[in-house]
Structures are given as C-alpha cells and as structure tokens.
C-alpha positions in Angstrom: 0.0 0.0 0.0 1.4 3.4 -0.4 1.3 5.7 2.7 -1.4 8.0 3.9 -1.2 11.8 2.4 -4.3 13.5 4.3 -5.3 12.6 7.5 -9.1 14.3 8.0 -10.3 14.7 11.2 -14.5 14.8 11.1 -16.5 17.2 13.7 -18.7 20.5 13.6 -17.3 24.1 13.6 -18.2 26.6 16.7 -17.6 26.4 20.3 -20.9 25.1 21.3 -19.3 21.4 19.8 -15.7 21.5 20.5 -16.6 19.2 23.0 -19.1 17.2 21.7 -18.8 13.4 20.8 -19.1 14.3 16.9 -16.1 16.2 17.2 -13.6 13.1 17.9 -11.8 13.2 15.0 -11.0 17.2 15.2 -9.6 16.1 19.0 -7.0 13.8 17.2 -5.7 15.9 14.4 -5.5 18.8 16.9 -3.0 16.8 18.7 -1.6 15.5 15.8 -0.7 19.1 14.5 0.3 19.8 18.0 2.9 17.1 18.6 4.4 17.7 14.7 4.3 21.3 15.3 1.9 22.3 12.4 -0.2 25.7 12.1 -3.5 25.5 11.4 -4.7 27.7 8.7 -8.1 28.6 7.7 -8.2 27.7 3.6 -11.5 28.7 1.9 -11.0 27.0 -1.1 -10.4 23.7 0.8 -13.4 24.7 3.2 -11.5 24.2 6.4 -8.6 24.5 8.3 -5.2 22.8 7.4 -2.1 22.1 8.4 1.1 20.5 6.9 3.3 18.9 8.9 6.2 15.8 8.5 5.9 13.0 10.3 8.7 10.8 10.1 9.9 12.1 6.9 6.7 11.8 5.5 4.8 15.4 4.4 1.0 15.0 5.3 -1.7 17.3 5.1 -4.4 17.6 7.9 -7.5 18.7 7.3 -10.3 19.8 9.8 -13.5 20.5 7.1 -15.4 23.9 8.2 -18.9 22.6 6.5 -20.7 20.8 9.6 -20.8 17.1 9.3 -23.3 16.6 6.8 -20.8 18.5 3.9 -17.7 16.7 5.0 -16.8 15.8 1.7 -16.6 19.2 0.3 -13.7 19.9 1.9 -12.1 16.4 2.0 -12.7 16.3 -2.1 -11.0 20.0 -3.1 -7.9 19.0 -1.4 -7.6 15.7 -2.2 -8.5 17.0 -5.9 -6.2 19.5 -5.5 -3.1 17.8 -4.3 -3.9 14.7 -6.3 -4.4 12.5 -3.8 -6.2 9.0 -4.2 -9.1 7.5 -1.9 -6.3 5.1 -0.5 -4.2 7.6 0.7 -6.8 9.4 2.8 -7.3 8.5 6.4 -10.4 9.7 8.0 -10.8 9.9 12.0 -14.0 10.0 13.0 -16.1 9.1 16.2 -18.0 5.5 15.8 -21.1 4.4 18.0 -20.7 0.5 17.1 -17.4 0.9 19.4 -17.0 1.4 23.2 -15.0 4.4 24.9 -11.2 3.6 24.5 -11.4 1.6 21.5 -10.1 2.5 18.3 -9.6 0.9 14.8 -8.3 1.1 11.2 -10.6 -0.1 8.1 -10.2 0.7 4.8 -13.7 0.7 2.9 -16.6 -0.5 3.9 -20.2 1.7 4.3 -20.7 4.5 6.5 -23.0 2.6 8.9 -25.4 5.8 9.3 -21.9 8.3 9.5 -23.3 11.1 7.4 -19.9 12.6 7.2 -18.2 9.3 6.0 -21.3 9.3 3.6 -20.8 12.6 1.8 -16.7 11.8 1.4 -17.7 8.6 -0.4 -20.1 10.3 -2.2 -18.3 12.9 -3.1 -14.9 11.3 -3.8 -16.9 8.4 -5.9 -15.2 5.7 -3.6 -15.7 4.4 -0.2 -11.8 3.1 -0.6 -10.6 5.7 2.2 -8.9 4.5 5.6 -10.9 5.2 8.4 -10.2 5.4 12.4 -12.4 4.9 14.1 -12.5 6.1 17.8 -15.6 4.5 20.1 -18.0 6.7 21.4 -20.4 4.0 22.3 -24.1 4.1 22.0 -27.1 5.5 24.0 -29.2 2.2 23.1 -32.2 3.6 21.3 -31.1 5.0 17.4 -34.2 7.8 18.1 -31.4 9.0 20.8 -28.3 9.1 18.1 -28.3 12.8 16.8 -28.6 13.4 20.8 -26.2 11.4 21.9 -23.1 12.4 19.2 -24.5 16.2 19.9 -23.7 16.1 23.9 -20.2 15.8 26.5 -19.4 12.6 26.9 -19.5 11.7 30.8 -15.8 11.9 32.5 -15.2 8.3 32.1 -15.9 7.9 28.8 -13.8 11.3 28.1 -10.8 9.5 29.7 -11.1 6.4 27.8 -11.4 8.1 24.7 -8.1 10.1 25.4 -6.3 7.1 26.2 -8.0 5.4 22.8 -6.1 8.6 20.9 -3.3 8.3 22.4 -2.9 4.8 21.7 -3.9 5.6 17.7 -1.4 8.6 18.0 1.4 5.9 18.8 0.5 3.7 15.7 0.0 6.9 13.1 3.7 6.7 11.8 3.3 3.2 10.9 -0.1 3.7 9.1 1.6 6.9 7.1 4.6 5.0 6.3 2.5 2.3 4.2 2.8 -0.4 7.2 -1.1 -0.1 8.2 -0.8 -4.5 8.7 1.3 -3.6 11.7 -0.3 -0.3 12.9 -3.7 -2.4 12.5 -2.3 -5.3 14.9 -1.1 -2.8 17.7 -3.6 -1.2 18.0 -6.2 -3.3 17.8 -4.1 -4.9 20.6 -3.4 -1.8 22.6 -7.1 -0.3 22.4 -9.5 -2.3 23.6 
C-alpha cells in the first residue's frame, strides 16, 4: 500500500461542539498538528482549516472540514483534488457508535454505517476506498437518541477512555503513514480495547 497523504479529522465548527462526541476526530488531528508542530490555517478553497506537517519524513496534510458534518466531503474532495491524492491515501478519523469508549480501529472501505460525514466523502470522492479510524463513542441504546447522543459531552469516564484510545492511535500513526497499516492495525487493535 502506499502511505497516507491526508489525515481528516471529522467534527462541527463553533464552540458550542468542540466538545461534543461528533467532534472526535478534530480532538485527534488537533494533537496531531500539536505534537508535529503544524499551524492551522483557515483555507477557503479547501473549506477548512489545514495544516502541513512531516511526520517521520513523511509530508502530510491535515485537514479539519469547516462545512458541519453533513458537507464533509466538500472539503475532503478539493484537497484531495487539488493535491492529487487517491481515496487510499486518505485516512479519516472519525467518532463510531458500534465501538465502546477507549477503542479505536483502522478499516479501509466498507459503508458509513449511518456516518453522514463518511457518507458525503464517499459520495463525493466516488469511492468508499478511504482509511478510516475509528474512535468508540459507544451508543445510548435507542437509534431515536443518536443525533442526541453524538451532539452532547461525553461523561468523565468515557472522556478518559477516549483520550487514552487517541493516544494509543497517536502511537500507531507513523506506521499507518509509512504504508505499514498491517502492523499499525495489529497494535492497536491490541493496545485499544
């Protein structure tokens, strides 16, 4: 496989969800950019904020998309476009209900399991072939209580679990960027349970 070019991290804009459940993927490309010493950068023709930073000799975009949830793939699709970067070589982080607090996974493919952002990317890049991590947010038990649920704090515990899940994803990015996602796969899946 080659290695990963964009790393996306999928939440809402505004203060009033920085916090939210939604908003795990910004969490983890915020440290990301942090730890690599990026600078984010509002782009409007990329319809978010981005950053460019080297990880392990390897130059990678980050992109945090500015259009709400629903529009993900507006912003994921004019960068990617842009830099002429394939579906493969996109990773997109985004929170995932069919997983606990503190767990975390790569997959490439697959549907978006009700994900309206990982719906309009695939849409919009004609492919669902994109890498995904996936960081559990668990679920509230009754699908009429999703758009709640994703929309609210999560409670302290789960809020430390999570961390610890990004962490542990954090460790295993270099490997993924590099083209070795086999063996970022097997550690974490090991690590974050």
């Amino acid at each position: 496989m080659s290695g990963i070019r964009l790393i996306v991290g999928l939440g809402n804009p505004g203060a009033e969800y920085d916090r939210t459940r939604h908003n795990a993927g910004f969490w983890l490309v915020d440290e990301l950019c942090w730890r690599y010493k990026g600078n984010w950068r509002t782009e409007t023709k990329f319809h978010g904020d981005i950053a460019r930073v080297d990880i392990d000799g390897q130059d990678v975009w980050l992109l945090k998309p500015m259009t709400y949830m629903n529009l993900s793939g507006q912003a994921v699709l004019a960068l990617a476009h842009f830099y002429k970067i394939l579906p493969d070589q996109i990773l997109v982080v985004h929170d995932e209900l069919d997983l606990p607090p503190g767990a975390a996974r790569f997959k490439q493919g697959g549907g978006h399991g009700g994900h309206n952002g990982l719906k309009d990317i695939a849409a919009r890049l004609s492919s669902p072939a994109f890498w995904r991590l996936r960081l559990g947010i668990g679920h509230p038990g009754d699908r009429n209580e999703v758009a709640n649920f994703v929309l609210k704090k999560p409670r302290a515990e789960e809020q430390q679990a999570l961390d610890e899940a990004i962490a542990q994803a954090l460790l295993q990015l270099p490997a993924a960027i590099g083209g070795k996602m086999a063996a970022a796969m097997k550690e974490l899946h090991t690590a974050a349970k």
